[in-house]
Each structure stands twice: as C-alpha cells, then as structure tokens.
C-alpha positions as CSV (number, residue, x, y, z in Angstrom):
1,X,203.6,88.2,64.8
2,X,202.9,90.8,67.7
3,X,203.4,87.7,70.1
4,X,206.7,87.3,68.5
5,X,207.8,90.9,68.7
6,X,206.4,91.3,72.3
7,X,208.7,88.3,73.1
8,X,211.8,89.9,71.9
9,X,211.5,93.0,73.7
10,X,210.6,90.9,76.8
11,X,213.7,89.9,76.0
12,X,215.8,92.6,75.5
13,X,214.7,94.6,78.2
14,X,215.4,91.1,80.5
15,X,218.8,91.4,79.3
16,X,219.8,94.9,79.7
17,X,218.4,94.9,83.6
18,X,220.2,91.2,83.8
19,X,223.1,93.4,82.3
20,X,222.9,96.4,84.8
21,X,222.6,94.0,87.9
22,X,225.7,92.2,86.7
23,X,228.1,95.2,86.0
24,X,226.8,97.5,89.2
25,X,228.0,94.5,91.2
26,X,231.5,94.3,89.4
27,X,232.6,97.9,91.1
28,X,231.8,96.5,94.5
29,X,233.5,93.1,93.7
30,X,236.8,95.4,92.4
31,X,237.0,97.5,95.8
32,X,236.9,94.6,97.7
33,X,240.0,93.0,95.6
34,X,242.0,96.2,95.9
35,X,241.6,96.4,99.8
36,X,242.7,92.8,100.1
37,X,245.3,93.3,97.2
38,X,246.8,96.2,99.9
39,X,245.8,94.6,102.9
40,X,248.6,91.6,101.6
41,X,250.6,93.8,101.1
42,X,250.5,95.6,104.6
43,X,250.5,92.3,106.3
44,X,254.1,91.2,104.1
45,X,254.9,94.7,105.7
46,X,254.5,93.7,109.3
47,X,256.0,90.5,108.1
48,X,258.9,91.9,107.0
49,X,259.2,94.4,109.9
50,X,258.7,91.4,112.5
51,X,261.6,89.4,110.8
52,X,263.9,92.5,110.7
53,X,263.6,92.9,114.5
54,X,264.2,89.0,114.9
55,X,267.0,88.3,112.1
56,X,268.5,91.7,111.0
57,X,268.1,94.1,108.4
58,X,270.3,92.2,105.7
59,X,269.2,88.5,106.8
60,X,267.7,86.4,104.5
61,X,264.1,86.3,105.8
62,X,264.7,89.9,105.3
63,X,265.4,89.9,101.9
64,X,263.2,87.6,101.3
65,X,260.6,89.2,102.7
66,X,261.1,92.3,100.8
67,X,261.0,90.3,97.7
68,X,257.9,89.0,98.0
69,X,256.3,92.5,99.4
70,X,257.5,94.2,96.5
71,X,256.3,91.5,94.0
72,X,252.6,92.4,95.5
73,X,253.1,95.8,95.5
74,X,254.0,95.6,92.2
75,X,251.1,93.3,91.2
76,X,248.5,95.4,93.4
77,X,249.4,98.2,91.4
78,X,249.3,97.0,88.4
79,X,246.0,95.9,89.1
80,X,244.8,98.9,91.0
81,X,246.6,101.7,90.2
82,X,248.7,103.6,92.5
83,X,247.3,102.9,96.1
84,X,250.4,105.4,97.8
85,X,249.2,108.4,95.6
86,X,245.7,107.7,96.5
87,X,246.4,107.5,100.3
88,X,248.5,111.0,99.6
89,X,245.7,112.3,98.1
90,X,243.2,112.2,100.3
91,X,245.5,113.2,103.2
92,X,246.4,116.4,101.2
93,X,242.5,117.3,100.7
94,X,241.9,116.8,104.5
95,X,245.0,118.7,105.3
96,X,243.3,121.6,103.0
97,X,240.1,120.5,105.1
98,X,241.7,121.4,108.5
99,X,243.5,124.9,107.4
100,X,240.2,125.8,105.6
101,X,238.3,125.5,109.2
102,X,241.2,127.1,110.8
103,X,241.3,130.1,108.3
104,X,237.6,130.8,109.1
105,X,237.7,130.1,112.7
106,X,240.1,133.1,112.0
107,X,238.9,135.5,110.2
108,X,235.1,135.0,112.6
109,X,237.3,135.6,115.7
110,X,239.0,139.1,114.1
C-alpha cells in the first residue's frame, strides 16, 4: 500500500516537471514563429519593392506581389497579434527614453 502510494506521487510529481519543461519551451518555440511569420512578410516586402522597380507600380508581379504580402500579413497577425503596434510601441517608449535623458541632462546643466 505505501509502495503503491509512493508510486503515484512519483508519478505525479514526474508529470507536472515533464509538464513545466514542455510548456516553458512553447513561449520560445512561439517567438521564434512570429519572427519568421514577420520576417516572410518583410522579405514579400522587398519582393514586392524589387518587382515595382523592374515592372511598374500597377504590373502584375506588382499586384501580385501585394496580394500575397498582405495574405501573410493578415495571417501573421492573426497569429501574432499586431506586430506594427508592437514595433510603434517600443519606438514611442525609447523616444520617452531619449527626451527623459535630455530633460535631466537639462535641468543638471541649469
């Protein structure tokens, strides 16, 4: 009987740290897919840029192009969540970064 229940717990507590190896590798596994969702989408970018210069703005390697860069767009952000707003974002905070250096460089100089 205390074999039994010793087993169990062996067990359990096997599963849980099986369980916590698994899942603290799954937020590493998901950054890697959103850099590579929105690295696809910045090469389509280039892509799309490089057949512009060649073909024209309204040609259809163009068009196409912009298709298919917006589909992954789309799909990246689906996935991911808004990867424009995140760039934005942490521009903005070191923006507020810069001015807060330059406000106390400031006021120490007065």
């Amino acid at each position: 009987m205390v074999w039994t229940k010793m087993m169990m717990k062996t067990s359990l507590v096997a599963a849980f740290a099986g369980g916590f190896m698994f899942f603290g590798n799954a937020t590493n596994v998901r950054a890697d897919d959103r850099d590579s969702c929105y690295q696809n989408v910045q090469n389509l970018e280039r892509k799309l840029d490089r057949d512009v210069d060649r073909h024209g703005a309204d040609s259809r390697q163009a068009r196409h192009d912009r298709h298919e860069m917006e589909e992954a767009r789309d799909s990246c952000q689906r996935r991911f969540g808004d990867y424009d707003r995140d760039r934005d974002r942490d521009r903005d905070h070191h923006d507020n970064d810069d001015r807060d250096r330059d406000r106390d460089r400031y006021q120490n100089n007065r």
